[in-house]
Structure formats: C-alpha cells, structure tokens
C-alpha positions in Angstrom: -56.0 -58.1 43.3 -58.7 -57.2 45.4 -62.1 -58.2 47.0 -65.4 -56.7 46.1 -66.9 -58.2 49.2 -64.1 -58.7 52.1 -66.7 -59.1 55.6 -67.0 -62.9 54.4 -63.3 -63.8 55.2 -64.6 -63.2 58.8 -66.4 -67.1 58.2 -62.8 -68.7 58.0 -62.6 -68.0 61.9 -65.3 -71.4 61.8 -62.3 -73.1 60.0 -60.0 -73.9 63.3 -63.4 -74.4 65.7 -63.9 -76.8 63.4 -61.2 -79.0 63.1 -60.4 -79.2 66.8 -64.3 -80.3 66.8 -63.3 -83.3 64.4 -60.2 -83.8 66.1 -61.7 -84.4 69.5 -64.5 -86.7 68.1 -62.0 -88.9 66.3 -60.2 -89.4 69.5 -62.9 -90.0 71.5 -64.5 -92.5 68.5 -60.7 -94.2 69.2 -60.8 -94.4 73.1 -64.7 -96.3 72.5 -62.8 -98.5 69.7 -60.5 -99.1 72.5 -62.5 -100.3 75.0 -63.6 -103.3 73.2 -60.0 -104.5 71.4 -56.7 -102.7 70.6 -56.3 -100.8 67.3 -53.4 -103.9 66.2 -56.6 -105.9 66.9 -58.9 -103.9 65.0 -56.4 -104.6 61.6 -56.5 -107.7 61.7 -60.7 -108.2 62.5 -61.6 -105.3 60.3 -59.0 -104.1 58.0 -61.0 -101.7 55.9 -61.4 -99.5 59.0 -59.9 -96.0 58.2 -59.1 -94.7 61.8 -57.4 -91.2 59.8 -60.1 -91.3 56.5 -62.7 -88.8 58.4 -60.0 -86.2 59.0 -58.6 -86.7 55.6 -62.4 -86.2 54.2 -62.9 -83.1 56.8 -59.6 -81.4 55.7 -61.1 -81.5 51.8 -64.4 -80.2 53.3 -63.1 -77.0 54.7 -60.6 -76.6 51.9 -63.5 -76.5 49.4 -65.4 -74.1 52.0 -62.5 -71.9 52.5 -62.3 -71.3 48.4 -66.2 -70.8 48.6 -65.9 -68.3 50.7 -63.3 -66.6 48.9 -65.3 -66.8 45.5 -68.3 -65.1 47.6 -66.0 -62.1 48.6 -65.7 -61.7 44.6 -61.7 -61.4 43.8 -61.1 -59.2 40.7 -57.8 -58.5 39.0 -56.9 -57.1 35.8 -58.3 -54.3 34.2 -59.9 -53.0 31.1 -61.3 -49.4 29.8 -64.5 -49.4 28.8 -66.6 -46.2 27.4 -70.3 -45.5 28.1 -72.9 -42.9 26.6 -74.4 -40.9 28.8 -77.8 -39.9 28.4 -80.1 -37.3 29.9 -81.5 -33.9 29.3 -80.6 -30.4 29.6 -83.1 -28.3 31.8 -82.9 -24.4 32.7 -84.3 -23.4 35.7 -84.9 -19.7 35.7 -85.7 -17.9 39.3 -87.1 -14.6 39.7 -84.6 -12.8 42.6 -86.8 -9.6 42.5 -87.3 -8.1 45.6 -91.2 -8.9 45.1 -90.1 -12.6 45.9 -89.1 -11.8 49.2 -92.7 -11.2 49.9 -93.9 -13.5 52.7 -97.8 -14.2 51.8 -95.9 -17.6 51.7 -94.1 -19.4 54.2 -91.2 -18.2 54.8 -91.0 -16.4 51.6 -91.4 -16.3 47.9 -88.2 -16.7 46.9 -87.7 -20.0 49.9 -90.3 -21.7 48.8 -89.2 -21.3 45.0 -86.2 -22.3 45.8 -87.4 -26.2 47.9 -89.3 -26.4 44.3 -85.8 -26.2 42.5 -84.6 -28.8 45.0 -87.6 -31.3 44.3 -87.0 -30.8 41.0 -83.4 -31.8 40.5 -83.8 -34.8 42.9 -86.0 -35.7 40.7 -83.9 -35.9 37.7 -81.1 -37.5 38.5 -78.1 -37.7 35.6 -79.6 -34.9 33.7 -78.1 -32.1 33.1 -79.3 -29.1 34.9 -78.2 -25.1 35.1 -79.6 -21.9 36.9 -80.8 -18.3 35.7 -81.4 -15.7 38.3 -82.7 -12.5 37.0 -84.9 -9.1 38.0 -84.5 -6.2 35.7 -81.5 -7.8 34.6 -80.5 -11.2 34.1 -77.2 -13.7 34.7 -76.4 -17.4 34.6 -75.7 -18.3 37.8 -74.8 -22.1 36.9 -74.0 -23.5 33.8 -75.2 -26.8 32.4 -73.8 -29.3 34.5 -74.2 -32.8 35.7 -73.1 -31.7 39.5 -76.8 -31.4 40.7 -75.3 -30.8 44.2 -72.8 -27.7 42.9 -76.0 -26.4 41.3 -78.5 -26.8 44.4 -75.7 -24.9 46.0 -75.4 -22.1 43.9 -79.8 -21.8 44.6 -79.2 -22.3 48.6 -76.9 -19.0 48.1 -78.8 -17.1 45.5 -80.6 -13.5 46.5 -81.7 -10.2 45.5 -78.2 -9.1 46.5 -76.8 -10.9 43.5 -79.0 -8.6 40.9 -76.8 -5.9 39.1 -80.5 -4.1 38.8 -83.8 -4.1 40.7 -86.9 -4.8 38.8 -89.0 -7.7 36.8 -88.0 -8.5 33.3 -88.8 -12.4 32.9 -88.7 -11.7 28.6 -84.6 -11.3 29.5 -84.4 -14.4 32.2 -86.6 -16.5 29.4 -83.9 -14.8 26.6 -80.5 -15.7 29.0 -82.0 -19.3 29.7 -82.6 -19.7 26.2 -79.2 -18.6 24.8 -77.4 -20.4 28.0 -78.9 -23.9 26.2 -78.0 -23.1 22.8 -74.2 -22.6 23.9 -73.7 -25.3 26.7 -75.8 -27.9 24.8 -73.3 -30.9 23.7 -76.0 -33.0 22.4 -78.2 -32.6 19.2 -80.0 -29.6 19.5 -83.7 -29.9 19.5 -85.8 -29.4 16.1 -88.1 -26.7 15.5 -91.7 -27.6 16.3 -91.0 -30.8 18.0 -92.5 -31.2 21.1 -90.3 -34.1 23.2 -86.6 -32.3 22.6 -85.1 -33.1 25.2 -83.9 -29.4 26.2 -86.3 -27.3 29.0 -86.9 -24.5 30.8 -88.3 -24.0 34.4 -89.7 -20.7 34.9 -90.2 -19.2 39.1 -91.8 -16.3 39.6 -94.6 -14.3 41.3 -95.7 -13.1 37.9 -94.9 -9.4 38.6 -93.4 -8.1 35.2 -92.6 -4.4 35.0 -91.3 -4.9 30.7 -93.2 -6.2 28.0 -91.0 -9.1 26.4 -92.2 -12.1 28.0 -94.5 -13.1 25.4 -91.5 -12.5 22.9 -88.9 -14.4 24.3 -91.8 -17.6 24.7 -92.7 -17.6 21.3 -88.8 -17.8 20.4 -88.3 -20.6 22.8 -91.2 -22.3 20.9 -89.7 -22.0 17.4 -86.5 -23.4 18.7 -88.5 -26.6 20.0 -87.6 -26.1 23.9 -89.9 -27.2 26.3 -91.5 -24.3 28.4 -92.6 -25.0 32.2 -93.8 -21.8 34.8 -94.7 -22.3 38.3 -95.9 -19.1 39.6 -95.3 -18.1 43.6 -97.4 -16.0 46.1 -101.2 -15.2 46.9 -103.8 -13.2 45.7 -104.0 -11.2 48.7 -99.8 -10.1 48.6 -98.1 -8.4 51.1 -95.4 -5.5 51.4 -91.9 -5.7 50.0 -89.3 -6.3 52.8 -86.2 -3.9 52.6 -83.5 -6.3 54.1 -79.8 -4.9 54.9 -76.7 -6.9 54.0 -77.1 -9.6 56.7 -80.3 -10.4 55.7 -82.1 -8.2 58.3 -85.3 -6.6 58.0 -84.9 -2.6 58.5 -88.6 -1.7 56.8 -90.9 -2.3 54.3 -90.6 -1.0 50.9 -92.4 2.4 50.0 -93.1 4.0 46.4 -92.3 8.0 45.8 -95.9 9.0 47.5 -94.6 7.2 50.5 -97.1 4.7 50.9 -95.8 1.0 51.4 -95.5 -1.3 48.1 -98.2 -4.0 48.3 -96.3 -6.6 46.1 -99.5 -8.8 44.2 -99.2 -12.3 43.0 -99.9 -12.1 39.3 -100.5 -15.8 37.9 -102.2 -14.4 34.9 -99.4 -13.2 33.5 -97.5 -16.4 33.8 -100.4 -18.5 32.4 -99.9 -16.1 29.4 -96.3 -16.6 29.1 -97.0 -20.7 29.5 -99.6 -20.5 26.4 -97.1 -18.7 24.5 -94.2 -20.8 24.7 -96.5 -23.9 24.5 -95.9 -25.2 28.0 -97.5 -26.2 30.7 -98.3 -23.8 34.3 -98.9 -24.6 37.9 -99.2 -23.0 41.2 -96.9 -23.5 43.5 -97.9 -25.7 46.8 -96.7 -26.9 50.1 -97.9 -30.5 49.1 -95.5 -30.1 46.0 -97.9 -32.1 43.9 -97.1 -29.7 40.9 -94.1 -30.8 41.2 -94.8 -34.7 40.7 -97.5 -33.5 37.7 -94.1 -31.9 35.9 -92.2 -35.2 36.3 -94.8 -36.9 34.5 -94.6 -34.2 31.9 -91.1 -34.4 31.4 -90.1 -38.4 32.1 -92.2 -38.4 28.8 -89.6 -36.4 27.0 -86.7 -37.8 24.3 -83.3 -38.1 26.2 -80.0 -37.0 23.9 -76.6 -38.4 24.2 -74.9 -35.5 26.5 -71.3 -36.7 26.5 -69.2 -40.1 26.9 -67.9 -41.3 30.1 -65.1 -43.8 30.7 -63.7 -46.1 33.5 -61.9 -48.7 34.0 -63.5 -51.9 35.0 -62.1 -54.8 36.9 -62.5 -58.3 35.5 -64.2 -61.0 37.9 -62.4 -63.5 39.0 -64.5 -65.0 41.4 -65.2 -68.0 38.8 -61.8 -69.7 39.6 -62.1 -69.9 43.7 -65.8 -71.2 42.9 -64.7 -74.0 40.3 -61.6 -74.8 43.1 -64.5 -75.3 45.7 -66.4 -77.5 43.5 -63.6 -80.0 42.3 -62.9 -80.0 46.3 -66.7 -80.7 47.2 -66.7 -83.8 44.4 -63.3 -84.9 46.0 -64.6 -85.2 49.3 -67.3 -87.3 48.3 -65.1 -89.4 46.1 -62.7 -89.9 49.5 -64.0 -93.5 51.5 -65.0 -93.3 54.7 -63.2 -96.3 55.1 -59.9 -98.3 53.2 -60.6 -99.9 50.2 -59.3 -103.3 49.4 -60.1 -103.2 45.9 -58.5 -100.7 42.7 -59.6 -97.2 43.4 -59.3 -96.4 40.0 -63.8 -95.8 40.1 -63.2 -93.1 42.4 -60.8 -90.7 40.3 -63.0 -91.4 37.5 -65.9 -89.5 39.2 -63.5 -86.8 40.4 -62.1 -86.6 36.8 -65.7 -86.7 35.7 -67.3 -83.9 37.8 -64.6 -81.7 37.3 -64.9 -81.9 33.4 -68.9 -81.4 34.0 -67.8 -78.8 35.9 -65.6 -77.0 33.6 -67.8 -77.2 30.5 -70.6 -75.0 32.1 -71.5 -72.3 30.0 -70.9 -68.6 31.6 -74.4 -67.3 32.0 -74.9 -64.6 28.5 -75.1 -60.9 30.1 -79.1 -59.7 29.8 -80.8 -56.4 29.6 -81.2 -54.7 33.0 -84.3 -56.1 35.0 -85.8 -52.6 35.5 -85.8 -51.6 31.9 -87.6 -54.8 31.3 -90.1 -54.1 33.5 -90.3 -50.9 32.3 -91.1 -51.6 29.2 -93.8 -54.3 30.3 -95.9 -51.9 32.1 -95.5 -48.9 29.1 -96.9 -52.1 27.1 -99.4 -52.4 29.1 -100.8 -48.7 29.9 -100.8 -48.1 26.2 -103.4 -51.0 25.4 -105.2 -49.8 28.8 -105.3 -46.1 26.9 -103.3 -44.7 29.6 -101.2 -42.5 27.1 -99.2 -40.6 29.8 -98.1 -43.3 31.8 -96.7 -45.4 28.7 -94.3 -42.5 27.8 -93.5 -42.0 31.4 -92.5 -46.1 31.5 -90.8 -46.4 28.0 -88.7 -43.3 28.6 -88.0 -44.3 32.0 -86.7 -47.7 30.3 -84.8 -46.1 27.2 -82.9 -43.8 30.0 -81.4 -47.5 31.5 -80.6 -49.3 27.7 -81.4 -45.9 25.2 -80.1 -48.2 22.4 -82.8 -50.6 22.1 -84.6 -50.8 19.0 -87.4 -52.8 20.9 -88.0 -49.2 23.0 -87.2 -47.2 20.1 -90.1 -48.8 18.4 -92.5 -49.0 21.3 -91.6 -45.0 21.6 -92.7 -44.6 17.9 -95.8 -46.1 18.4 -97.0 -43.8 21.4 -96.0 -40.5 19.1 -97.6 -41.6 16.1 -100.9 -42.6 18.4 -100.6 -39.2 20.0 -100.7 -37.5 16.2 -97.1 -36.4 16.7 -95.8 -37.5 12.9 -92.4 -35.7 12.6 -91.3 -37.9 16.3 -92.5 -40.8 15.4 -90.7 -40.9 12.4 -87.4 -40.4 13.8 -88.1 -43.1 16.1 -89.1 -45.6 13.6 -86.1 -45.1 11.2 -83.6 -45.2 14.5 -85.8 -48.7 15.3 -85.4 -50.1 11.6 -81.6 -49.1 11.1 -80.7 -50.7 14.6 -82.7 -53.9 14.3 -81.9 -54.5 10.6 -79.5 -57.1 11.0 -80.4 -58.6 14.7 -83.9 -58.6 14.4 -86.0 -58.9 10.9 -89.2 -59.3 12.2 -88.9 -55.8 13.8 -87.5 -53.7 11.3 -90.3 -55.0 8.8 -92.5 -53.8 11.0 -90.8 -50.5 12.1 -90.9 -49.9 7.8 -94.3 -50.5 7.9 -95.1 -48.0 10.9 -92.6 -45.5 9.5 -94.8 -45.2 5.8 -98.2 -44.9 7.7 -95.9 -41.9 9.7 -94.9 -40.5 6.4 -98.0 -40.7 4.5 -99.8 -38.5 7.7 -97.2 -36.2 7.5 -98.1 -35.5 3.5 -94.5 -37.1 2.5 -95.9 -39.5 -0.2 -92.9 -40.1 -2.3 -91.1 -41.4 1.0 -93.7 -43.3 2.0 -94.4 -45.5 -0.7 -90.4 -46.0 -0.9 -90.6 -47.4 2.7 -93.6 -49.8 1.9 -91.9 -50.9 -1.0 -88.9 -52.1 1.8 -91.4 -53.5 4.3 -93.3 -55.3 1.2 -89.5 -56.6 0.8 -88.4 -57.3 4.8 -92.1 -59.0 5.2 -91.1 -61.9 2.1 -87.8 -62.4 4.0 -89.4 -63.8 6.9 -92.1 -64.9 5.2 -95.4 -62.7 6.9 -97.9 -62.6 4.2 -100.2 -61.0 6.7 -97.6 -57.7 7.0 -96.6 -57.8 3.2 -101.0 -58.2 2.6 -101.4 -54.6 5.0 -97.8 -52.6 3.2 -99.3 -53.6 -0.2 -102.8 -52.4 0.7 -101.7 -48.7 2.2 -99.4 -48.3 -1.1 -102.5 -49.3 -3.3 -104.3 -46.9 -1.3 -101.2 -43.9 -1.2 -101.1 -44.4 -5.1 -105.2 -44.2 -5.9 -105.2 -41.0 -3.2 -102.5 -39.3 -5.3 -104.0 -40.2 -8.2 -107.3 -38.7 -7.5 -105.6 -35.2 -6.2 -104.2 -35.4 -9.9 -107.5 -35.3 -11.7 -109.2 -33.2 -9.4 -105.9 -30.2 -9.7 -106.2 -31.4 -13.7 -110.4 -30.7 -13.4 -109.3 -27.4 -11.6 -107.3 -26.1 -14.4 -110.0 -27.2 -17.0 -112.6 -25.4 -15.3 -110.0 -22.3 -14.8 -109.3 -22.4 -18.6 -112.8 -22.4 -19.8 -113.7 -19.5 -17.6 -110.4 -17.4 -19.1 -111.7 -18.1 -22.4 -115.5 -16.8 -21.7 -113.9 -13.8 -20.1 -112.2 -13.0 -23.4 -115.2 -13.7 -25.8 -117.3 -11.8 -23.4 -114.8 -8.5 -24.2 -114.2 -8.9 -27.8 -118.3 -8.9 -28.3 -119.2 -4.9 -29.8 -122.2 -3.1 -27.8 -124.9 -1.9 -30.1 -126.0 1.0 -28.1 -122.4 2.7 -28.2 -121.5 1.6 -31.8 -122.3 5.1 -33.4 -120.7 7.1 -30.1 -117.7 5.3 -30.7 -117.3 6.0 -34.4 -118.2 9.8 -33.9 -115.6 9.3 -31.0 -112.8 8.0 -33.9 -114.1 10.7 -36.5 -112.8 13.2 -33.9 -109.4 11.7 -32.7 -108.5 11.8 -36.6 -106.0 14.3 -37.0 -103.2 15.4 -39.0 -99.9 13.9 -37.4 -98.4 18.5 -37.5 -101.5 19.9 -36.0 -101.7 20.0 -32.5 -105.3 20.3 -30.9 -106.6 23.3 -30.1 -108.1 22.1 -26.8 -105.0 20.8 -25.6 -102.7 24.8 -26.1 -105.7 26.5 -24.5 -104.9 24.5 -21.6 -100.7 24.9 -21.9 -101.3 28.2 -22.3 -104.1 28.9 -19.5 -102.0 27.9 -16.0 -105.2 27.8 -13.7 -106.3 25.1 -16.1 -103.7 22.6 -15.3 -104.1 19.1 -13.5 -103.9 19.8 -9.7 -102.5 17.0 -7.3 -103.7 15.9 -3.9 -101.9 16.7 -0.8 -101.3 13.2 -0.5 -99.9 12.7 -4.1 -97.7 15.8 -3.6 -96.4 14.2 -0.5 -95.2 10.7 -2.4 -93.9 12.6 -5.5 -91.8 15.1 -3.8 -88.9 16.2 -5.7 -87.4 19.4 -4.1 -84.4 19.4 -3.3 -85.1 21.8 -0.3 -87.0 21.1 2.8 -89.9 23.4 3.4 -90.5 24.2 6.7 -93.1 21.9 7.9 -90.7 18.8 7.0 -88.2 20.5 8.7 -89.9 20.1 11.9 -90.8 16.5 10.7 -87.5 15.4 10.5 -86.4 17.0 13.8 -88.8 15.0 15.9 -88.2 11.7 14.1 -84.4 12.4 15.5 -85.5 13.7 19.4 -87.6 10.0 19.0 -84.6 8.0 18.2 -82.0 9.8 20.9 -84.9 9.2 23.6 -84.6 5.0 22.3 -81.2 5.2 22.0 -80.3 6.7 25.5 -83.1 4.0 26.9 -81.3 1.0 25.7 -77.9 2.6 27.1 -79.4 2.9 30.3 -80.9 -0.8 30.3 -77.1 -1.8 28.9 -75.1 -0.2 31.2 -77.8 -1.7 34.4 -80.0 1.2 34.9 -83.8 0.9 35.5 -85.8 2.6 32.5 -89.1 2.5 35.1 -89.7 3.5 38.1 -90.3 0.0 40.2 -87.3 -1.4 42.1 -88.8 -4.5 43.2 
C-alpha cells in the first residue's frame, strides 16, 4: 500500500487537541449540573439526560474525520499493466558547423545563436521525437532519433567545428544524411509521397554559404519522399572575418585565403530561400526576439502525428473509495447517535444508519471522460474554422488529437480542414480513419464522414470510389433516419454519374470527328492529278523492262567509281564499321578516359574526407 498524497495525515495531530477539548467541556457542563442537584438526582428528575452521549457522538465524529482524511491522502494498492501509444513526430535538425558559423556579425556567434534556436525548438515540441545532423564539407549524425530531448540538446551544447572530419559547406550532403537518418530511425509509417502534413521534418541552420552544388538536389528528393522542409538562415549582410580558434576555443587569428588577405565570411540568405522553394518548405531569418521560431510552431503543430512506439507501466488501483465510504457510514452514525437517552425502541435510528449506508453504497463511480484540454481544444479548432482562421484550427485540432489521437470526432474535424484547404489525398485518409472508428459507437458520424469522404474522392478524379462510398452514406443516412444527408449523397451521385456520362459522349464525339477526318485524308490521296496523268504513264512506259536486262544507267554508274552516292561526315560518323580506329578517334577516346580518371579521383578524395575546392570554411 501506499499514499498518493501523505502531508494530510499531518491533520490527525487536531485529533487529540480535540478530544481533551470535549473532555474538558463535559466536565465542566457536569460541575454546572452539579451545582444545582447531584447527578443521583439528576436520574431520577430527568432520566433521558445522557451525561456520556456527547463524547460517544464526538468519538464517531473524529473516527469519520480520521478515515476522511485518509481517503484525501489517496491510498492505492494493487497493480495492473497497462500499454499506451505514443504519438509524436520525427524532426531532423540539421546545423551547419563550418567555420563560416563562427562568424560574429551576430551575437556571440553564428553557430551560438543557431544553436538557442535548436533549444527553442525542442522545448517546444515536447514528446516528439527529435535527432541532430552536423555537417561542413562533410556530414555526420550526431544524435539519433530519440525521445531524450535533453541527451539531444546536449549533444548541440557540445557540437563545433572541431567535430568536422572536413572543412567546407556542403548543405546537399547534411540535407542527404538527415534525410536517410529518418528513413532508417523512423518506427512509425513513413510519410507518402506528395503529402504535405507527414509527420516527418527537417530543420535546416545555416549562413547560406555553400561551396558544392547539391542543395537543390537533395530538396527536391526530400520533397518526393513527403518530408517537411524548414531553413532558418544565420548572419548579416555586412559579414565579418572567419575566426581561426585553437583547441581550447581560443582565438589565435582571423582566417586568410592563399593571396593572404583575410576571409570576409557573407551571409547568403538567397541561397537558402532557394533550397526552401525547392523542397517545398517554408524560410526565416533568424532573430533575437525568436519570433520565427513561434511562426514554425504554428507551421508544424498543424502537421499529422504517427504512432512512434508503445509504452507500458504499471498503474496502481485507487483505493481511496473505501476510507471515503467508511467516513460517510461514520458521519450518518453520528447523526443517528441521541444527544440524549432514549426511553422508547431505537430501532428508527439503525434504520437511517442502515438506510444511508445503502444510499451510500449504490452511488455510481463517476464514468472516466475525455481529457478537459482536448475538449477545449477542439472547441476553439471549431470555432477558428467557421471564423476562417484556417491556421489556427489545424494548430487546435492537432494540439487536441496529440492528447486523445484516437478520436474519430478529431479525426473528422481534421478531414474537414484538409479537404477545405484543397488537400484531397489527406483528407481522405482522415475521413476513412473517422468512418471505420465511429462505425459502431457513433452512426450519425460515420454517415457523415462517408459523405465527406465521396466529395474527397470525386475532387481527387477517383469516381468509381466515390460513388461506392455515397452509395454507403445513402445506406448509414436510412439507418438513422436523416433524409436531409441521404437527399445531399443521392444528389452528388446523380451529379458524379451525369459528369461521367457527359465525358463519355464528348471522348465518343472525339473519336467520331477523328474518324471522319482519317477517312478524308484517304479519299483525298487515292484522288488521280490531271496535270501529271500523262508524266506518270511515260514514267511506267520507262520502268518496263525485261526481268534479265539490267539498265544501262545503273552499270555506267557501278562501273564509273566517282559516280557513286557520297555520305556526309555526319552519316559516316553513325555508320562506322571499321574495325580499326583511325587516328582522330584515337585521340577521342583518350580524352573521354583522362575525363573519367579526373571524376573518379574527385569522388575518392570527397570519400576518403578531402576538400575537392579550395575554401576551408
């Protein structure tokens, strides 16, 4: 056994002050008795006086308040193991550790203030999973996905340009390693392609200063694989030079290029803002006020949450019940005690004792209900969605389906945002999750998550579908008997059956008109010109010949060699058929080998953590 809430046994000390308090009065109630007639006296005058009934009624009192106070310190004993989904996101952060970002143009640096962005960030999100990228010309995963936001901000506090195999920019490799990191470490579902609220992201930090050229590469891959894409860019337009720090952090000089003139490092936020439009995300500057960072939290509180893992404890059973039905049988007792003795059957009393406590013990345990914030939740989404407020809804509901994820009442409200935002292939998902987990506990909403999912459908073009699900919200309406929803699912199919209808006789008018021009075409060429009639039989009096006579025309020309048919260069280039090289292609095929050692010693340099360029920072 033990106590949720212990401090309130400290209230039993009023337990002894108490009696002695009762004690005292009764005697002193006694001594005045006293003073007007003996207590053999008192019997016989007034028998019902109960010199001992106040104690005995006082004892009950603090008996019943003694158990109430031990209800209130919430006893529990025995156990059970219960298991609970866990839902969140997965989100990358990927910080640039160049030497550019130790540039102070900002204060205290590039790569400081970066790094109190990370830490916004992740407070931010709290349960979700979140992971860390460092890179500069090459790239490393620093932290895994994990739920330990603290492990992770502690793996940022400690992160440098030390910690880089290679000096350099390449944010095409960090985007690359951040994207492969989530494909590998993601346990949940992972996201569709084209769908814009997966619930996997990346966080890009950088100043933009990007000495390769696959940054726009590896953002249009993390587009196609449906993660989310967010870049905060770092620094000013003016710059500054690159510190050149030793081991212990302290500053020896300032970076200088081969001509010896000091390396201005310049904040590059175009280059980010090209990176964001690739991927299809979303870029901001990075401030001291941090209000970028509350304009990505709307952003991403609007995004679908997966199921990340299962989680299971063991839970205690309340027993606090028991003390508190002890306390009340005592409280009813003590009013059921007379203040005074009783010369007629008591048997009244114990049947209002026996009463109350059977009152008492039929009270119905209070049914457990949804959490109060996911309610509220879901009110105010409500509410901004009729207002028009389109980003605030999605930041409410998901905020609520993060607290109860399996409700289809959210799941539904969800599907309605997406499908007002034009975003078909979501809304979809969220409607059939709605109908198949309110199908038995709540008609009235699966008819009308059918009804929603066939308008989805028939915007996406999927017409067969959606006239199958109107057909099962025409069904789930005459169930619960809404002729207004079975009047609107009978209209759209009417409508989805005349649309498809008409695209049949305008493809079957298509092809008419198609056919009819083919056959003009061919009347048009079997019709004889007038003009060439007579050239074309002079031209078939000539081409009559005897099938063992060869024409003369034709062995002039075998036998004359400067009259035979002479390619072009080009054509002799295609049709070559020697099977030696001539000297030219010789040379041909010796450069297109130098070309392919050059690439091939490149990529061994850029394996093996060698610079292929000349910038270090």
């Amino acid at each position: 056994m033990k106590f949720i809430h212990p401090e309130w046994f400290w209230a039993l000390l009023i337990l002894p002050v108490a009696f002695l308090l009762i004690l005292w009065d009764e005697r002193q109630r006694r001594k005045r008795f006293a003073r007007f007639a003996d207590e053999s006296t008192w019997a016989v005058l007034a028998p019902e006086v109960d010199f001992s009934a106040r104690v005995r009624k006082a004892v009950v009192w603090m008996l019943a308040f003694a158990f109430a106070i031990a209800a209130l310190a919430q006893p529990q004993w025995g156990m059970h193991e219960e298991t609970m989904k866990v839902t969140g996101m997965d989100v990358m952060f990927v910080l640039d550790i160049s030497n550019s970002m130790e540039t102070e143009d900002v204060m205290p640096s590039r790569l400081e203030m970066a790094k109190h962005e990370i830490k916004s960030m992740v407070e931010r999100i709290p349960g979700d999973r979140v992971g860390l990228v460092t890179f500069a010309a090459s790239a490393a995963v620093s932290c895994p996905l994990t739920t330990d936001s603290d492990y992770m901000l502690g793996e940022v506090k400690i992160t440098g340009p030390t910690m880089a195999a290679t000096q350099g920019t390449d944010i095409g490799l960090g985007l690359e390693t951040a994207r492969r990191a989530l494909d590998r470490g993601g346990e949940q579902a992972p996201p569709q392609a084209g769908v814009a609220n997966s619930s996997h992201a990346i966080v890009l930090i950088s100043d933009g200063e990007d000495w390769e050229s696959s940054a726009i590469e590896s953002a249009h891959r993390i587009k196609q694989a449906g993660i989310r894409l967010f870049v905060f860019g770092v620094g000013t337009q003016r710059g500054g030079p690159v510190p050149d720090r030793d081991e212990n952090g302290t500053l020896v000089a300032y970076k200088k290029d081969r001509t010896g003139q000091p390396v201005i490092s310049k904040f590059r936020p175009d280059t980010l803002e090209e990176v964001a439009q690739a991927g299809g995300g979303k870029y901001w500057n990075a401030t001291d006020g941090e209000r970028e960072v509350d304009a990505w939290y709307s952003e991403i509180a609007g995004l679908s949450r997966g199921q990340i893992g299962e989680r299971k404890y063991a839970v205690f059973e309340d027993r606090f019940q028991y003390p508190l039905f002890i306390a009340v049988l005592l409280v009813l007792l003590e009013m059921a005690i007379p203040a005074r003795r009783l010369l007629t059957d008591r048997i009244g009393s114990w049947a209002v004792i026996l009463l109350a406590g059977a009152v008492a013990a039929g009270i119905p345990r209070p049914a457990n209900a949804a959490p109060l914030n996911a309610y509220i939740d879901n009110e105010h989404g409500i509410k901004d969605f009729k207002a028009g407020n389109i980003d605030a809804a999605k930041r409410d509901f998901g905020n609520a389906q993060a607290v109860v994820p399996d409700s289809p009442e959210l799941l539904y409200n969800e599907g309605v945002v997406q499908l007002g935002e034009g975003d078909a292939a979501s809304s979809i998902q969220s409607f059939q999750e709605a109908a198949k987990r309110s199908e038995k506990s709540n008609p009235r909403l699966n008819a009308e998550a059918l009804y929603n999912l066939g308008e989805a459908l028939a915007k996406k073009g999927d017409i067969k579908n959606a006239q199958k699900t109107y057909i099962d919200a025409i069904r789930r309406s005459q169930r619960i008997k809404d002729a207004h929803l079975e009047a609107e699912a009978r209209k759209n199919l009417e409508l989805l059956a005349e649309q498809q209808k008409q695209k049949q006789q305008q493809k079957q008018q298509k092809q008419n008109q198609q056919n009819n021009k083919n056959q003009k075409n061919q009347q048009d060429q079997q019709k004889p010109k007038s003009g060439n009639q007579k050239n074309d039989q002079q031209q078939q009096a000539q081409n009559q010949k005897q099938p063992n006579q060869p024409n003369q025309d034709d062995q002039q020309k075998k036998d004359d060699p400067n009259d035979q048919p002479k390619h072009y260069k080009d054509d002799q280039q295609q049709q070559f058929h020697s099977q030696k090289l001539s000297q030219e292609d010789a040379d041909r095929v010796m450069q297109e080998l130098r070309r392919q050692e050059r690439e091939l010693e490149a990529k061994l340099k850029k394996k093996n953590g060698v610079t292929p360029n000349d910038h270090d920072w």
